[in-house]
C-alpha positions as CSV (number, residue, x, y, z in Angstrom):
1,X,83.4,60.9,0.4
2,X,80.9,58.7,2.5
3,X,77.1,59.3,1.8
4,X,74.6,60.5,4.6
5,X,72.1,57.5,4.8
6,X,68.1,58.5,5.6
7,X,66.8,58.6,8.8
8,X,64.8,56.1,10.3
9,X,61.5,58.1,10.1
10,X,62.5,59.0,5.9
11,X,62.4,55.2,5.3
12,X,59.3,54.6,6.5
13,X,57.4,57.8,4.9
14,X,58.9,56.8,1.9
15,X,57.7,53.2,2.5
16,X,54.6,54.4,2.8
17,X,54.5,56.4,-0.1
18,X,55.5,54.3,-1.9
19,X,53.0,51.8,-1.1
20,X,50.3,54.3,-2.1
21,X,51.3,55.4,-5.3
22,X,51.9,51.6,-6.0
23,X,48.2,51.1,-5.1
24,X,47.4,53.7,-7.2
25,X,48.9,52.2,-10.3
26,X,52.3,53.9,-10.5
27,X,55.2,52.0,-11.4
28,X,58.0,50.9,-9.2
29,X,60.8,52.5,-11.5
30,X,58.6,56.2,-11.7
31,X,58.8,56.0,-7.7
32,X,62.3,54.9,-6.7
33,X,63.4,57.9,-9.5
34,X,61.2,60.3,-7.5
35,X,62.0,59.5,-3.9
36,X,66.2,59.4,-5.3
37,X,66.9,55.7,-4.4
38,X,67.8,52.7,-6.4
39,X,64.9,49.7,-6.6
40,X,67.4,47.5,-4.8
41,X,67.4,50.0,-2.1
42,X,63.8,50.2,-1.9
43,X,63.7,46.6,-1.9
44,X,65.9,46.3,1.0
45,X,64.2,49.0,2.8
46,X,61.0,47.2,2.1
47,X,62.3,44.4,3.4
48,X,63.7,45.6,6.9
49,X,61.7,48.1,7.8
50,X,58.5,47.2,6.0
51,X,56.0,45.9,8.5
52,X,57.5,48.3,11.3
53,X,56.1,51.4,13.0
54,X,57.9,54.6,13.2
55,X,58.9,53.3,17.3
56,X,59.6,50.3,16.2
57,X,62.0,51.1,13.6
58,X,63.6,53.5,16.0
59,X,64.3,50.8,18.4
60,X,65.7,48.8,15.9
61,X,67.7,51.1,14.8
62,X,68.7,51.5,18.5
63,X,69.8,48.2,19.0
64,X,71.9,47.8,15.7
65,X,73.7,50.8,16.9
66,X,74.3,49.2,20.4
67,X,75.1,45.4,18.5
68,X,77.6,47.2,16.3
69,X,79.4,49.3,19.3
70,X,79.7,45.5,21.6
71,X,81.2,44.3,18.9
């Protein structure tokens, strides 16, 4: 059975989130095991859509979509 991924606009809540509770002292392992992901997948989260805004994301998003479907 395939797993549902997050939307676009989850990542980057949770990002954000995460970012706070970081600056706030909390460790990374408290956080991944209260959002429900894995550190790697925060980490790779972090590291696409870490900079982004929420349209920016979305477009990104837009365009892998499109890339994958030419191919």
């Amino acid at each position: 059975m395939a797993r549902k991924g997050k939307l676009t606009n989850e990542i980057t809540d949770a990002l954000r989130e995460a970012e706070v509770r970081i600056a706030q002292g909390e460790t990374v392992d408290k956080i991944c095991r209260s959002l429900g992901v894995s550190e790697q997948t925060r980490y790779n989260w972090r590291r696409e859509y870490g900079g982004l805004k929420m349209d920016q994301a979305k477009r990104l998003k837009e365009l892998d979509c499109e890339n994958e479907r030419l191919k």
